[in-house]
C-alpha positions as CSV (number, residue, x, y, z in Angstrom):
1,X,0.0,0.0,0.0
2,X,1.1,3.4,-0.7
3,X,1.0,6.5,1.7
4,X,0.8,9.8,-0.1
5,X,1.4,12.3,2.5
6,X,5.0,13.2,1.5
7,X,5.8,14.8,5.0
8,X,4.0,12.2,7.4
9,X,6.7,9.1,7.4
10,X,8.5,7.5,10.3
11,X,11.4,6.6,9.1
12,X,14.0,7.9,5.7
13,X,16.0,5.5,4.6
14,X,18.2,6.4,1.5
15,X,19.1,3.8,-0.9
16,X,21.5,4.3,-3.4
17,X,21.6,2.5,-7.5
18,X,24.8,1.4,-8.6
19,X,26.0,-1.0,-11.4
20,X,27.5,0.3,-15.3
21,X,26.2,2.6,-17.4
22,X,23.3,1.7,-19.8
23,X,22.1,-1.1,-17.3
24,X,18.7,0.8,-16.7
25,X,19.1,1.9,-13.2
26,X,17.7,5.2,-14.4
27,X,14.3,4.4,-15.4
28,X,14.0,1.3,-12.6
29,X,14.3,4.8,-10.2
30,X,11.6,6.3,-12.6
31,X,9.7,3.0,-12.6
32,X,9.2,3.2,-8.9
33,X,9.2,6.0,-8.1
34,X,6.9,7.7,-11.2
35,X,5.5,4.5,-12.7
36,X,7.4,6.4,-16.0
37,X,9.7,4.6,-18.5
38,X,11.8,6.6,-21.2
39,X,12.7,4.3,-24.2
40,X,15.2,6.8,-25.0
41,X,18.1,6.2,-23.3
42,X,20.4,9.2,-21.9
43,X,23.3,9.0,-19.5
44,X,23.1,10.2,-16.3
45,X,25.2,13.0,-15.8
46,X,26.1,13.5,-12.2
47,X,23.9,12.3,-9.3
48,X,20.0,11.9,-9.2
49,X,17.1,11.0,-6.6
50,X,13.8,10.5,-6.5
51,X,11.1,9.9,-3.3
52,X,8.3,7.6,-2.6
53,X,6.8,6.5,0.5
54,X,5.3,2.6,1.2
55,X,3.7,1.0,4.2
56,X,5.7,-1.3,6.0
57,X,4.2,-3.1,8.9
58,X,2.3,-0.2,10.8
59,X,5.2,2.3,10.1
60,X,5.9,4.6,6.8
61,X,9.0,4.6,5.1
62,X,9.8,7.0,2.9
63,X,12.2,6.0,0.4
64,X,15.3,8.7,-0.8
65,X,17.1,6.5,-3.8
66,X,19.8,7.7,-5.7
67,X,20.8,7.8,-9.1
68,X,24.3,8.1,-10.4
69,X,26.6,7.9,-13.9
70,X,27.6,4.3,-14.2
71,X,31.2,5.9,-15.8
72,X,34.3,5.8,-14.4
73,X,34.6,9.8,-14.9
74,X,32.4,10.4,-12.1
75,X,34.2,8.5,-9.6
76,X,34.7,11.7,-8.0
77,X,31.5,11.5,-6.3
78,X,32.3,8.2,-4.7
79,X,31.8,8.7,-1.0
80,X,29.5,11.1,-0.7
81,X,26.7,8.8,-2.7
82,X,27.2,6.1,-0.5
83,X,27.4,7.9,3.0
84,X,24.4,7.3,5.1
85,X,23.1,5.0,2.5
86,X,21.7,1.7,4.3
87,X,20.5,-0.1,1.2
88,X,21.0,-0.6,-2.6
89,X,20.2,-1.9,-5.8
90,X,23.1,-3.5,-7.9
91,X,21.8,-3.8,-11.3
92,X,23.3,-5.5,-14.5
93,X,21.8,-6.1,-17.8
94,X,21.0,-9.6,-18.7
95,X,21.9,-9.0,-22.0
96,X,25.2,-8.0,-21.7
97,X,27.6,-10.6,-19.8
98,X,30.5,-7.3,-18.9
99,X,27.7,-5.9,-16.8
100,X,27.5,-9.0,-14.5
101,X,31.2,-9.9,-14.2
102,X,31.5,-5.5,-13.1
103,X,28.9,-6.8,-10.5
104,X,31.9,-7.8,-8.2
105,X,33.8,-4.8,-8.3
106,X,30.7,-2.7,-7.4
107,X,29.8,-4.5,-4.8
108,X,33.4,-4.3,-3.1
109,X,33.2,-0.6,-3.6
110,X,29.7,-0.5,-2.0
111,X,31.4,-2.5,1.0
112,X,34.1,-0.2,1.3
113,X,31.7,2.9,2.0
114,X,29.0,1.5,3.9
115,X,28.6,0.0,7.3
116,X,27.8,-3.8,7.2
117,X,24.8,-4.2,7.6
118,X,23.4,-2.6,4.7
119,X,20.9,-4.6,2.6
120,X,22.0,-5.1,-0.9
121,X,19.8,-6.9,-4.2
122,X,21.5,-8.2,-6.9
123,X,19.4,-6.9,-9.7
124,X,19.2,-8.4,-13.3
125,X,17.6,-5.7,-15.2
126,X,15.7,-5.9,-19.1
127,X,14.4,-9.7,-18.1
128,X,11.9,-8.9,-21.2
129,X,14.9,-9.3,-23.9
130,X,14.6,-13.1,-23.1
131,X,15.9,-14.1,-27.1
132,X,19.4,-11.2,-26.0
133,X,19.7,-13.1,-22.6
134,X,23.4,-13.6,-21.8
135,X,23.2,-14.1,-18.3
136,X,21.7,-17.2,-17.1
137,X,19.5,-16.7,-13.6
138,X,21.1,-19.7,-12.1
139,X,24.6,-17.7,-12.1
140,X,23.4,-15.3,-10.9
141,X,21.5,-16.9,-8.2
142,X,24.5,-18.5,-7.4
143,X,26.4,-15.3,-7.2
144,X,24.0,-13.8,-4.6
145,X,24.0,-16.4,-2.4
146,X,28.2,-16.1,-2.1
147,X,27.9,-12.9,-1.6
148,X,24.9,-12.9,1.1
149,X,22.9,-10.6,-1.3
150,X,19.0,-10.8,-2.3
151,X,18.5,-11.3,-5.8
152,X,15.4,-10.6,-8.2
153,X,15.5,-10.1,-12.2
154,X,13.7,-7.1,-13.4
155,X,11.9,-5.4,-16.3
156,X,11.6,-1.7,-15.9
157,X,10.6,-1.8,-19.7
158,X,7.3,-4.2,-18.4
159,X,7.2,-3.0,-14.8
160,X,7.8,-6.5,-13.6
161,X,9.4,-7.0,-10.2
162,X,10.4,-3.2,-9.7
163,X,7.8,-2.3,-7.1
164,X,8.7,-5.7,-5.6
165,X,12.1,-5.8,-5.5
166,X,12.2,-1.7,-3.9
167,X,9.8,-2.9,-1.5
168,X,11.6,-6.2,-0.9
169,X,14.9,-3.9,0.1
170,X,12.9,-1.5,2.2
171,X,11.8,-3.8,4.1
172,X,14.6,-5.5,5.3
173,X,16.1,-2.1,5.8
174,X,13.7,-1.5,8.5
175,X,13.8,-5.2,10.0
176,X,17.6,-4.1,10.5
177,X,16.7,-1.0,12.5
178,X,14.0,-2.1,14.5
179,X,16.7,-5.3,15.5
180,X,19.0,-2.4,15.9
181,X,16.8,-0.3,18.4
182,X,15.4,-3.1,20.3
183,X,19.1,-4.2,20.9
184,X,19.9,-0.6,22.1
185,X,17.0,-0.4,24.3
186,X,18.4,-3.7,26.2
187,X,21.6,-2.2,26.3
188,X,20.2,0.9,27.8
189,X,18.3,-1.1,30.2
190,X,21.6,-2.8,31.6
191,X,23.5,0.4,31.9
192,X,24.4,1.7,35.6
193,X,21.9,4.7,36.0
194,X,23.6,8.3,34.6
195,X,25.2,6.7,31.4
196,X,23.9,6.3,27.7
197,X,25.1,4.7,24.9
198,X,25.1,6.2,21.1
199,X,24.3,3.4,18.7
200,X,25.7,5.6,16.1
201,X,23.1,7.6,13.1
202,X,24.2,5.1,10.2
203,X,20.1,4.1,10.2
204,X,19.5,7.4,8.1
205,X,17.3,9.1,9.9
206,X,14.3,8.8,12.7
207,X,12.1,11.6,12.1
208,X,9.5,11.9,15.2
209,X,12.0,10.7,18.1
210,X,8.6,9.8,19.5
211,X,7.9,7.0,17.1
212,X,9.9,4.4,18.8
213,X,8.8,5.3,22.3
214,X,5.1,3.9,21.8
């Protein structure tokens, strides 16, 4: 279900696309976010994002994902993109076997500016081109699993999986934080009285500091 209030959320998580250029993470942000597909195909030039807000459980979440230039020339950017970013989308293209075997390199660079516990999804993008497939899903499959990543194939062209597989990393996102802030509160608990403990603001961000206290 989705909330359309764009002001009344609980929690912000960002999320961040990353994978080569051409792979589509452009319009699977425009997908989700706009239900919009552009069959022309531009580079991005620089850095992107886009909002939406979904219902998880009883909370809102309000989704900030990030677009950025799949070339190497923008590099510059690096870890600015990624900080504070607690989940992301690595996509390939089915159709094109480089943009799977780059999958490996993206994901050490995600790993390298982000804490460890962010939720990642292997994303194989244009599933439609099924006669131009050139990566099978069982390699990739088995790919995910060695790395401890979700996985889903896409088709931002057909809309198929994109609301799922956003939804799918969201969610997990906030399973993570609500593990985190139950563990905090025990810690709390068992602290002599006068001392606190900071459990760090890598979560993004808690808007109403009221809406873990009910």
């Amino acid at each position: 279900m989705e909330y359309r209030s764009d002001d009344d959320y609980d929690y912000l998580f960002k999320v961040v696309l990353i994978g080569d250029s051409g792979v589509g993470k452009s319009n699977l942000l425009s997908r989700f976010t706009r239900n919009e597909f552009s069959l022309e195909s531009k580079a991005t030039i620089g850095v992107e994002f886009a909002t939406r807000s979904i219902r998880v459980e009883d909370k809102v979440i309000k989704a900030q994902i990030w677009d950025t230039a799949g070339q190497e020339r923008y590099r510059a950017i690096t870890s600015a993109y990624y900080r504070g970013a607690v989940g992301a989308l690595l996509v390939y293209d089915v159709t094109r076997h480089i943009t799977f075997e780059n999958v490996e390199r993206w994901l050490k660079e995600l790993r390298d500016h982000t804490e460890s516990n962010i939720v990642i999804m292997l994303v194989g993008n244009k599933a439609d081109l099924r006669h131009l497939r050139a990566v099978s899903t069982d390699d990739a499959k088995t790919f995910a699993e060695n790395e401890n990543t979700f996985f889903m194939e896409t088709s931002a062209l057909e809309s198929t999986n994109v609301d799922i597989a956003f939804t799918e990393v969201l969610t997990q996102i906030h399973n993570v934080t609500s593990r985190k802030a139950l563990e905090a509160r025990d810690d709390q608990a068992a602290l002599p009285k006068g001392q606190t403990i900071n459990i760090g603001d890598d979560v993004s961000a808690i808007k109403k500091a009221s809406c873990c206290s009910s």
